[in-house]
N, C-alpha and C positions, 0 to 999 in steps of 0.2 A: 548425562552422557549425550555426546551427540550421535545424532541417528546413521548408523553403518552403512557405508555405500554399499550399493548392488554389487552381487558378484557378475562376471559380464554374460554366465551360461545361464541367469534372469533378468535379461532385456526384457521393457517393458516399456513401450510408447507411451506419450500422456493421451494419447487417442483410443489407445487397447485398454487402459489404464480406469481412464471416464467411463468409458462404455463399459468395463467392468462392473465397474459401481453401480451403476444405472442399475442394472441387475438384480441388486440387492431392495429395489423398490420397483416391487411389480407393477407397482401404477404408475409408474413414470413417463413421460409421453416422448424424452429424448429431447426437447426443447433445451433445459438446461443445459445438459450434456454435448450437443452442439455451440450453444451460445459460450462456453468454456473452452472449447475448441476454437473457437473464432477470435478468440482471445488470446489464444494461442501462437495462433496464426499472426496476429498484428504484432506480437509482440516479437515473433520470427522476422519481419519485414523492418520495424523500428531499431534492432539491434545491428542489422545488415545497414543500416545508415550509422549507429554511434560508432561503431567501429569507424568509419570514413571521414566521422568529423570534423577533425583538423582539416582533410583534402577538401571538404566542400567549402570551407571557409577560405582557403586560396581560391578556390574557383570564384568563389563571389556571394555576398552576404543578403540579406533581405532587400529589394529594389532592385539589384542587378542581374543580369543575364550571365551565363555560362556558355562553352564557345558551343553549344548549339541551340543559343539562344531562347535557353527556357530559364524562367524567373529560379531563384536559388533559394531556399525558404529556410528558417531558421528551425532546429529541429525539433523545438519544442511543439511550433505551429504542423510542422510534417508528421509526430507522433499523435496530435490530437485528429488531423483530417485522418491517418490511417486508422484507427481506432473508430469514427464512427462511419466511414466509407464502408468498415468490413461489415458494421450490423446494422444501417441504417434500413436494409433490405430483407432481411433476412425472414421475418415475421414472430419473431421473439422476443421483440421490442417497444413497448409504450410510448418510451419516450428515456431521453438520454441528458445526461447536464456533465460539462465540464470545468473544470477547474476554471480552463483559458476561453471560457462563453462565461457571460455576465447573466444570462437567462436560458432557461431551460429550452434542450435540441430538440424541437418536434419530429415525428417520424413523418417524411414525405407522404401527402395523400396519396400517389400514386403505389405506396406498398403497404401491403396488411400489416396491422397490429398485433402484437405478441402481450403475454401473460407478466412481463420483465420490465422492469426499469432498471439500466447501469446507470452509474457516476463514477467518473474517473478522474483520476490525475493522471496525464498523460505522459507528463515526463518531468518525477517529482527531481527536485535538483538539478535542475536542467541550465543554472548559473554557474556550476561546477563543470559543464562539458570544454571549455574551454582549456580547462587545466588535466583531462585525463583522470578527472573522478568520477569514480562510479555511480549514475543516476537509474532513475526506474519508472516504470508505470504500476501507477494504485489503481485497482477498480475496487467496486460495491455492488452486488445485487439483489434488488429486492423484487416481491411480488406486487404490483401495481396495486390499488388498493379503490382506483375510479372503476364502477362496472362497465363500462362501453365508451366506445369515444375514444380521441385522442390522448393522449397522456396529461398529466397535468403538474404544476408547483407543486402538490400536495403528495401526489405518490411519491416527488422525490424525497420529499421532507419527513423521513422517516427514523428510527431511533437503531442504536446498534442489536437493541434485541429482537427487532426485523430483518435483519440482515438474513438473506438467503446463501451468498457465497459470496466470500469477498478474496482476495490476494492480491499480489504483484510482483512484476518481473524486473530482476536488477541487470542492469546491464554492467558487467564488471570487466574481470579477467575472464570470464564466461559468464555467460548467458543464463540466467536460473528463473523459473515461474515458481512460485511456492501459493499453495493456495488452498482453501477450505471449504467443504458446505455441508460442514455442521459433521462432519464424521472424523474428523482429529485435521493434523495438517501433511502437508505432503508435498515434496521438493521434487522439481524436473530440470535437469540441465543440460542445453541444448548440445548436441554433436554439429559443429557446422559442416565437418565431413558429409554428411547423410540429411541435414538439415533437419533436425528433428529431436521437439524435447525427449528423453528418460530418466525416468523414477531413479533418481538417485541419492534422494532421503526420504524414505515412506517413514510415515507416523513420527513427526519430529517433536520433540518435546524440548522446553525448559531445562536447560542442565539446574539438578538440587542448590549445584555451587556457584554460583554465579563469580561472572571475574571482572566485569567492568562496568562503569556508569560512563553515561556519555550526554553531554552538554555542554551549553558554549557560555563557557567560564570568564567570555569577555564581559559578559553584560552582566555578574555577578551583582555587582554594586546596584543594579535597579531592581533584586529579587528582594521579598520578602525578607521578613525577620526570620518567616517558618522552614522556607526557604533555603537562605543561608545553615542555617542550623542541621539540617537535610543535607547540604553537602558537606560538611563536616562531618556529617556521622559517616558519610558515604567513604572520606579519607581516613577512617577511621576513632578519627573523636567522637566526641560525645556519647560514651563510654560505648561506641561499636566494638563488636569483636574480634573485626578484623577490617583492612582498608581496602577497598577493591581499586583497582588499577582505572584511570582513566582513558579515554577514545573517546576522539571525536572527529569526523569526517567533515562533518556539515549540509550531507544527503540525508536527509532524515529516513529514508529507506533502505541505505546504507548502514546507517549504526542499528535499526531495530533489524534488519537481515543478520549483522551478526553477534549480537546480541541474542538472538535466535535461538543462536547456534552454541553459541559459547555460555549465556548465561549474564545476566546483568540489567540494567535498568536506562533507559533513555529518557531524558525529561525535559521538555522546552515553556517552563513557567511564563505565568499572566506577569507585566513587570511594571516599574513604572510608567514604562512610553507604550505598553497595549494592554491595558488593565484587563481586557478580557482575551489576553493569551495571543498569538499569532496564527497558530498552524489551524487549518480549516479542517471543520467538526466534520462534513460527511465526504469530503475525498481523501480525506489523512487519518484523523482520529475514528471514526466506528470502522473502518473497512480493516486498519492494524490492528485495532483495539478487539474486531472479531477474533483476528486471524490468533492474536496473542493469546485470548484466555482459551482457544481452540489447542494451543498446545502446552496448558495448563497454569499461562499467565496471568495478568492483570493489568486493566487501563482504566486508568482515574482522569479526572479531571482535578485531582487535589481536596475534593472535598465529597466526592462519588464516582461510583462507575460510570463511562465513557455511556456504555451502554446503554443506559439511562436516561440520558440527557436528548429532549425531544428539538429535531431542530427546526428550528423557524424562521431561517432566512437561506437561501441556497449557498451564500459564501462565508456563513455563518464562521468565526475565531474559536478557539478554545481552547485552555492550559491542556497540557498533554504529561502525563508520566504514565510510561507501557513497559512491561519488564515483568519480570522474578516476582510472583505476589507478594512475597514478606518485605519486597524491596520496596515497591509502591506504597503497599501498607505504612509503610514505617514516610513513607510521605506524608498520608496523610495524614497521619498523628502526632508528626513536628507540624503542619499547617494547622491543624486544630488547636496546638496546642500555643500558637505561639501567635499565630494569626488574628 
């Protein structure tokens, strides 16, 4: 089932919401719970630009000036500087890496260090803005894992069963944060009336019934044998019990959003032209792969859990299937078996 919206006489801020939780751990020092807010917050400011998209692109593209003569930035580069602008200061932070940085964001000497390392994708699908598709921001966080000093490569190169909170905000027909740390999953969706997210799917879980698989059926012909066979069962053959419906967007934070919601599977396999998978292990793969088995999912890499897998390069690739546990499951045991 998917998770009931609020009735509106249980308004409830994602601010009253956090701080709520906080609560529930007496030792808590409120670092996190600010730093989730802050996140909040960017992702407030990054949707108040995709909305305007198209108009910023008549105005004028990367290089050029607007008629009051300030540079025009593409908005994938305007969602990563928003995002580490809002916590590079803050002192809950180590150290930060992005998708769209090659090497890890040191925290300026001039501001104190915090307990936290983020990793983000700043605006997953951000090739689809052109066309009025829905894209998003992924974050990650973990607890640093250097005792003193600056941040390092090594706190960020951590495994999904470190993950301390992870989510992300889709920017669609509306505005939604959904995000987890470690106590189920829970949906906010912004009012731009009042500018402000609320809870309007606490504890979302996995529909039992799932209803679609989503992947891009162009590149079929370069998947495995185990693969192939895998979506066949998925249309039904290969004595499935029943065929789920196809979706696919091409925001990979788009189909695992509603997928969600509705029940289903998403899978972007290793192929023949990226034998070790495409989509990136710690800004895509453990931050979804938390948030999924949080609302009582599964994320493999085809041959294991997502979670598992220690990473050891910061742009590190990797096959991805996240979804319905029997659905995954039943991946990896056409790859096993056939692989």
């Amino acid at each position: 089932m998917v998770a009931p919206l609020i009735p509106s006489s249980q308004i409830t801020t994602i601010e009253r919401y956090i701080l709520d939780r906080q609560a529930d751990f007496p030792d808590a020092t409120g670092s996190l719970t600010r730093l989730l807010y802050d996140i909040a917050m960017a992702g407030k400011l990054i949707a108040s630009h995709t909305t305007r998209a198209g108009l910023a692109d008549i105005l004028g593209k990367t290089g050029a000036q607007n008629v009051q003569g300030e540079e025009v930035q593409k908005l994938d580069i305007y969602a990563h500087r928003t995002m580490y602008q809002l916590n590079d200061h803050t002192g809950r932070l180590a150290v930060m890496a992005s998708e769209e940085e090659e090497d890890i964001i040191p925290i300026p000497e001039k501001y104190p260090l915090g307990k936290y390392v983020m990793l983000f994708d700043p605006l997953d699908g951000s090739s689809n803005i052109d066309v009025n598709v829905s894209v998003g921001t992924i974050f990650c966080i973990f607890r640093r894992k250097s005792e003193t000093g600056p941040g390092t490569l090594e706190d960020c190169l951590q495994t999904g069963a470190d993950v301390v909170a992870a989510g992300y905000i889709v920017y669609g027909s509306s505005t939604m944060m959904v995000y987890s740390a470690g106590d189920g999953v829970h949906g906010f969706t912004l009012d731009p009336s009042i500018g402000e997210f609320l809870l309007s799917h606490p504890d979302i879980r996995l529909p039992e019934k799932p209803e679609y698989y989503s992947c891009n059926q162009g590149y079929q012909k370069r998947w495995s044998e185990g693969v192939q066979h895998y979506t066949r069962w998925l249309q039904g053959e290969e004595g499935a019990p029943r065929a789920l419906s196809m979706r696919y967007i091409g925001s990979m934070i788009a189909d695992v959003h509603r997928n969600l919601l509705r029940g289903g599977v998403f899978y972007y396999p290793a192929d023949s032209k990226a034998p070790k998978g495409k989509l990136r292990l710690l800004y895509e793969a453990i931050p979804m792969g938390f948030l999924i088995e949080q609302a009582g999912g599964y994320a493999s890499t085809g041959r294991g859990p997502i979670r598992e897998l220690q990473a050891t390069e910061l742009h590190q690739r990797t096959p991805l299937y996240i979804g319905n546990k029997d659905l995954v499951e039943k991946a990896e045991e056409f790859i096993a078996k056939y692989d």
